[in-house]
N, C-alpha and C positions, 0 to 999 in steps of 0.2 A: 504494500500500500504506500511506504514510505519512496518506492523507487515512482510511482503514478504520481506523488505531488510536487518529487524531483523533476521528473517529464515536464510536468504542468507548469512549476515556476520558469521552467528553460521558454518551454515554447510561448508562455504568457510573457518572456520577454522579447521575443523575437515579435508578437503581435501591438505589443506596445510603441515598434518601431518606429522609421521613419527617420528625421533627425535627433539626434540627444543633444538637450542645453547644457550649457555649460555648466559648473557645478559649483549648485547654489543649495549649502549648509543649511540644514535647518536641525531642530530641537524635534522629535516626538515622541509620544507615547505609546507602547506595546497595550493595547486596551485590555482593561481587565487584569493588568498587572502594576508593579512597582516598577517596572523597567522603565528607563528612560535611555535615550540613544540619537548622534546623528545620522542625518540621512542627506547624500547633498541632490536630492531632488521631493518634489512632493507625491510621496508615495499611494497606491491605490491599496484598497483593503479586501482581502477577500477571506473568505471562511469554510471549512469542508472538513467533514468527518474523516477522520481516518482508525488504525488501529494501532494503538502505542503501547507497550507494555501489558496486552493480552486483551486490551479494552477499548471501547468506541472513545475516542477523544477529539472533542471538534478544534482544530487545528486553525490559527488564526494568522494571515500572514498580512504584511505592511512589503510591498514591491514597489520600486520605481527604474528608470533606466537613464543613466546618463552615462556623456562618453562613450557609447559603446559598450556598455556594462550593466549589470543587473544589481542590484543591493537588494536583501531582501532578509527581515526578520519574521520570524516565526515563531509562535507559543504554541501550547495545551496546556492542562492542567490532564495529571497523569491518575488524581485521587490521592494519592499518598505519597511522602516524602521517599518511602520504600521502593517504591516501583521507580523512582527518577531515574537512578542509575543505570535500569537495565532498556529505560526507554534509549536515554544515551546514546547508549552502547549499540542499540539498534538502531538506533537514526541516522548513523554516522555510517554506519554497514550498507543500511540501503541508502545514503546520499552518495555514497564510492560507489555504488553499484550501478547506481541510474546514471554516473559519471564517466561509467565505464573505464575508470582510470583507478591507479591505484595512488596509496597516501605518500608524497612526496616527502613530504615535511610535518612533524605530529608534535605538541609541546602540551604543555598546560595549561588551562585558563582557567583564572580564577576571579573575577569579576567581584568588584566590594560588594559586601552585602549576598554573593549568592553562596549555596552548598559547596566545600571541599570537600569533591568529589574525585577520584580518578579518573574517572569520564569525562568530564569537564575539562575538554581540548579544544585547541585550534589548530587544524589540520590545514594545508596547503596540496591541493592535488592538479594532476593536470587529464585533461578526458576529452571525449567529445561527446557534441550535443546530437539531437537526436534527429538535426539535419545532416551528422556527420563532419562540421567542422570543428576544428577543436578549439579548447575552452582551459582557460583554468582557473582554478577557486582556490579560495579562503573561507572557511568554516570556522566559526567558535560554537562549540555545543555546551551549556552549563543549566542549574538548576538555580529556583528558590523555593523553598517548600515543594508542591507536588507541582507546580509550574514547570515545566523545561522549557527550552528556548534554544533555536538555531541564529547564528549572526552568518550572511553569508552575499561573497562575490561571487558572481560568474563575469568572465571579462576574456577576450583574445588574450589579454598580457596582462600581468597582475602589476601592479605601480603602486610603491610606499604612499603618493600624493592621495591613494584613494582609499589604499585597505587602511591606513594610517588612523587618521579620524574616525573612519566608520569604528572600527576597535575599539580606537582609544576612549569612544564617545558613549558606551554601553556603562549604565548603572543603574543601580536600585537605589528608589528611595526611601 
């Protein structure tokens, strides 16, 4: 389920197309959460059930495209602080997979205020999309309570000026 909303975010940024503005910062909110994060475009919202950690979880995601590139945050709420980790763990498995590439670069992220988790990384891959050209990403996957949360690029060429911010700009309040 989680490799159909990896498809969905890729192809809903190809549909978003057209030209991308230049990259204009803003402040938003992950709804229904503590999260707060930049975005240097203004993002669309969209919501869809999926299945996370054993269970229906409606999955809420913030997308925009600029430069040529996708930014895109994503929640659920898992039910329980227990299941985060194994949602994680699963999220990141089928986001490589719908990636079709494997993990380049894997560290840890620990976001103020969220769960110290082992799961709670940011991974750097490189794949293609599922037009066939290739892509590559930045993932941060972390928890707070039974919320988890994906932070993430799709971009031809990943650039410090973009994944920089978006990163650096992820907190709870």
């Amino acid at each position: 389920m989680f490799q159909l909303l990896t498809m969905a975010v890729l192809a809903g940024a190809a549909a978003l197309g057209g030209c991308s503005p230049a990259l204009d910062w803003r402040e938003v909110r992950v709804e229904s959460t503590p999260l707060k994060a930049m975005m240097p475009c203004k993002p669309e919202q969209e919501t869809r059930p999926v299945t996370m950690a054993g269970r229906w979880v409606d999955l809420h995601a913030l997308v925009c495209r600029a430069e040529d590139s996708t930014f895109a945050l994503l929640s659920g709420d898992v039910g329980g602080a227990a299941d985060a980790a194994a949602a994680l763990q699963q999220w990141k498995a089928a986001s490589l997979a719908g990636l079709h590439g494997a993990s380049v670069h894997e560290r840890r992220f620990h976001p103020p205020g969220g769960l110290d988790l082992p799961q709670s990384v940011q991974v750097v891959a490189a794949g293609t999309r599922p037009d066939g050209s290739k892509v590559e990403s930045q993932a941060a996957y972390f928890a707070r309570g039974s919320q988890v949360f994906q932070a993430v690029i799709y971009t031809p060429r990943l650039r410090p000026e973009l994944a920089d911010p978006f990163f650096a700009g992820l907190r709870f309040e």
